[in-house]
N, C-alpha and C positions, 0 to 999 in steps of 0.2 A: 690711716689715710696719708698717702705721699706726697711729696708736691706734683710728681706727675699727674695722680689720680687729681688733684685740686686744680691744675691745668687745664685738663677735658673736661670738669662742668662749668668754664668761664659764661661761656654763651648758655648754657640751658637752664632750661625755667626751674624755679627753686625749687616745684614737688618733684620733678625728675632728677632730683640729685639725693641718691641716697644719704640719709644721714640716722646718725641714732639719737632718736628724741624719747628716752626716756629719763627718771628722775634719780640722781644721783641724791644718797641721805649724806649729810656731813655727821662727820664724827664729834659726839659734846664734850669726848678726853679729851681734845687739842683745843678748846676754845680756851680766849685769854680775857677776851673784852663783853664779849657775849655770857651768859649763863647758861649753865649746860640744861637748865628747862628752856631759855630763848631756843637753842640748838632743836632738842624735842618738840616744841613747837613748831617749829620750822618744815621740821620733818614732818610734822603728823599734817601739817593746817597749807605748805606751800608758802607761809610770809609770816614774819612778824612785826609789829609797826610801833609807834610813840617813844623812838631812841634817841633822846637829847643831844644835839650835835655841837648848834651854835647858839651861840648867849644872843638875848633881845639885841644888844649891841650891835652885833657880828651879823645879825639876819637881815637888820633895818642896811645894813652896808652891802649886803649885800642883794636885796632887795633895789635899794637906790640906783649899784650897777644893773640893774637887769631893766628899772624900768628906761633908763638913758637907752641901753640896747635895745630893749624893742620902740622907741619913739626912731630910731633911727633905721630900725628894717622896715616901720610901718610907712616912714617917709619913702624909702626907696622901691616901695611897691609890694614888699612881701605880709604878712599876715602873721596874729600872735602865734599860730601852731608853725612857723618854717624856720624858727634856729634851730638847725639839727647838726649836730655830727660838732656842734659847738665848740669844744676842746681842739680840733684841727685849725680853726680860725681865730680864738680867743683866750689870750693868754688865762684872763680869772677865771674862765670857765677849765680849763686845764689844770688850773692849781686845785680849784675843787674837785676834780677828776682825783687829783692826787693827795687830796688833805689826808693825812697821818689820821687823824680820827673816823674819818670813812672807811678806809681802807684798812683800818683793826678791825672794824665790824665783818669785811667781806671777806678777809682771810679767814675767820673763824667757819665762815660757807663754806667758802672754794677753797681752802688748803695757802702755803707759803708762797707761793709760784700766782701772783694773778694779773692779767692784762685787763685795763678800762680802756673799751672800744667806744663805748656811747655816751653821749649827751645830748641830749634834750629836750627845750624849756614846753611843755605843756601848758598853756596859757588860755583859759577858757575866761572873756571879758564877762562884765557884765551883761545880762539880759542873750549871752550867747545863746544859740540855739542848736547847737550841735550839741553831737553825743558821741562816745567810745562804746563804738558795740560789744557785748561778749568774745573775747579773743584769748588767743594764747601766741604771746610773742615768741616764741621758737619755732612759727609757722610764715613768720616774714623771713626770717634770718637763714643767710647760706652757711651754718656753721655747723661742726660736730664736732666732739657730742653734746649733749643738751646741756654744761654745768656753765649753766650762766646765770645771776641774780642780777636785779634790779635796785635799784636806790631809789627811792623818790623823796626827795629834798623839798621840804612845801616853804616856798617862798613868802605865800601867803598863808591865811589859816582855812584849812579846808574841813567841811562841813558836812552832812547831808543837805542843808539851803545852797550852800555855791557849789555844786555838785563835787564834793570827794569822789574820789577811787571807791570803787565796790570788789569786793575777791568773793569767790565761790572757794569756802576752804576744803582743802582734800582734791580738788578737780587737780592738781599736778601727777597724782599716783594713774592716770586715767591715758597715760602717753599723749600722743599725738591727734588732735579731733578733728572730726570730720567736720569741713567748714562750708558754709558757701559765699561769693562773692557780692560782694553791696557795694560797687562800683556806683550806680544809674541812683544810690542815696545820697541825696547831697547834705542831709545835717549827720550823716557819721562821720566823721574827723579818718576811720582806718575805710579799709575796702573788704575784710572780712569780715564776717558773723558767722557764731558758731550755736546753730539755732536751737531753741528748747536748754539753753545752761542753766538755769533752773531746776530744772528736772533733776540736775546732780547735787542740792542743796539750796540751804538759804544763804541768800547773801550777805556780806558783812559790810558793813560803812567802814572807811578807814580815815576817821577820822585824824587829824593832825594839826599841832601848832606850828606855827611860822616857825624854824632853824629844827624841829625832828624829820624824820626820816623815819619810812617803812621800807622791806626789802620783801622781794617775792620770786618764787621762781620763775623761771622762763615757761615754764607749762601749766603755771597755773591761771586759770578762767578770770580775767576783770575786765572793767570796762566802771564809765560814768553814763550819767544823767546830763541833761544839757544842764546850765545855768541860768534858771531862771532867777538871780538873786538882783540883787540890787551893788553885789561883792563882787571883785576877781578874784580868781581862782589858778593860781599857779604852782605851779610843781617844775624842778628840773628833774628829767631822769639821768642814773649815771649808771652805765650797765659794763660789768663785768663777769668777766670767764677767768677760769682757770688757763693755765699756760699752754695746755696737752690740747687746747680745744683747737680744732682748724676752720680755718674760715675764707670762703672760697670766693670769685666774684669780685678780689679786690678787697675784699673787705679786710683783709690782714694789713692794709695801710693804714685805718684805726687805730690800731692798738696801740696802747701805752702800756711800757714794764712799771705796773707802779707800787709793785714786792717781788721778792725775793728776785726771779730769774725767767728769760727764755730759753731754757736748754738747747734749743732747737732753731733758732734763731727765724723764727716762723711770720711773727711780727715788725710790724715796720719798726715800731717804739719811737716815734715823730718828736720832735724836741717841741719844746713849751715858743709857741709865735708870740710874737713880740706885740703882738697889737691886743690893746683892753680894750 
C-alpha cells in the first residue's frame, strides 16, 4: 500500500478500506527475551500473560503517576476510560511506550523494526458497571497489515472479582469477525460486539499482578466483565506494530521508532512532550 493508495481512504469509513487482517506467527529462532515455548504459545493461543516487568517499587511510582493524572482529567471533565493516545501528551507515559524492557518482549513478536502507536489507561473504578464486549481490536484500526500486539501493563492487580481481561484463545487464527454495532448500549466502554464468541471456546481470565504485563494479538477475541468489586481495576495498554505496517486516517502521527528503524519513513516518530 502507497502513500497515494493511503491518501484516498482519509475520509472513508474503516470497513471500506481494504486491509489484510490476518495472523502473522512470529518466528521462536529470533526470540531473545521471550522463550521460544512463550513464542509457541503466542502462536498457537493469540497472547501470553504474567511477564514481570516492574519491581513493587517501580509499579507503586508509577501507579502514584497515574492516579495524580486521572484526579486531574476527572477534574477537567473527562472520565477514567479518556487518556488515550497518552504518549503524544505525556512525557511518563511515552517513556513507557519506550521502556527497553517492554520493548524486548515486542521485538521478539513483531521482528527488529517496531513502531508504538498506542496508549491507553483502561480504568474500570470501583463498583463500575460497564463492560468490554467481545471484540477484536484490528476491527477499530485503519491500519495494514494486521502485525500488531498489545501490552497491557496492570497498574493494579487484576482479578476475575475487579473484572480482568478475558481472551478466547485460538479466536486470532479466525481472521476478521463479523461484528455488530452496540452504540444505543451504554454500560459497554467499545461500540462493537462480536456476538456468540463463545461459541469459539472457553474463555480465559488473565489474571495479573500490579508491574506484569500480558500481550495479545490484534485479532484476537476479549473483552471484561463490569466491576462489581469493591477494587479498581486498571491497566495501561501500549500497542505496537511492526515498521512495514500502514496506517491510514492520520494515524501514522502516532507512531514512535522505539527499535531498530523506519525504512520507509512512514511514521511521524513525535519526540518525547515535555509535560508529566
Amino acid at each position: 500500500m502507497d502513500d497515494n493508495t493511503i491518501t484516498r481512504y482519509e475520509d472513508v469509513e474503516i470497513d471500506d478500506i481494504p486491509r489484510n487482517l490476518r495472523f502473522y506467527p512470529s518466528d521462536p529462532s529470533q526470540a531473545h527475551t521471550l522463550s521460544s515455548e512463550r513464542i509457541e504459545a503466542y502462536n498457537r493461543d493469540g497472547y501470553i500473560k504474567g511477564m514481570r516487568i516492574f519491581s513493587g517499587e517501580e509499579i507503586n511510582n508509577i501507579r502514584s503517576y497515574f492516579d495524580a493524572l486521572l484526579a486531574r482529567v476527572l477534574e477537567s471533565g473527562g472520565d477514567s476510560y479518556s487518556i488515550s493516545t497518552a504518549h503524544v501528551h505525556y512525557g511518563r507515559v511515552w517513556d513507557l511506550l519506550n521502556d527497553e524492557r517492554i520493548v524486548a518482549h515486542v521485538k521478539d513478536i513483531l521482528g527488529p523494526d517496531v513502531i508504538g502507536w498506542g496508549s491507553h489507561f483502561f480504568c474500570k473504578m470501583p463498583h463500575d458497571g460497564k463492560r468490554v464486549s467481545w471484540h477484536q481490536d484490528a476491527s477499530y484500526w485503519p491500519m495494514s497489515p494486521s502485525k500488531t500486539v498489545t501490552v497491557w501493563l496492570a497498574i493494579d492487580d487484576a482479578d476475575p472479582q475487579n473484572a480482568c481481561m478475558r481472551f478466547i484463545p485460538g479466536t486470532h487464527q479466525h481472521g476478521h469477525m463479523t461484528y455488530h454495532l452496540s452504540e444505543e448500549d451504554e454500560n459497554n466502554v467499545l461500540f462493537q460486539t462480536v456476538p456468540n464468541a463463545e461459541e469459539y471456546g472457553d474463555p480465559v481470565d488473565v489474571e495479573l499482578n500490579a508491574g506484569e504485563i500480558s500481550m495479545h494479538s490484534d485479532l484476537l477475541l476479549h473483552g471484561s466483565e463490569a466491576n462489581r468489586s469493591d477494587r479498581r481495576r486498571c491497566g495501561l495498554t501500549l500497542r505496537y506494530c511492526a515498521a512495514d505496517v500502514r496506517a491510514m486516517q492520520g494515524w501514522h502521527l502516532k507512531g514512535v521508532v522505539v527499535a531498530g528503524s523506519d525504512p520507509e519513513g512512514h511514521w511521524s516518530n513525535p519526540a518525547r512532550p515535555e509535560q508529566d
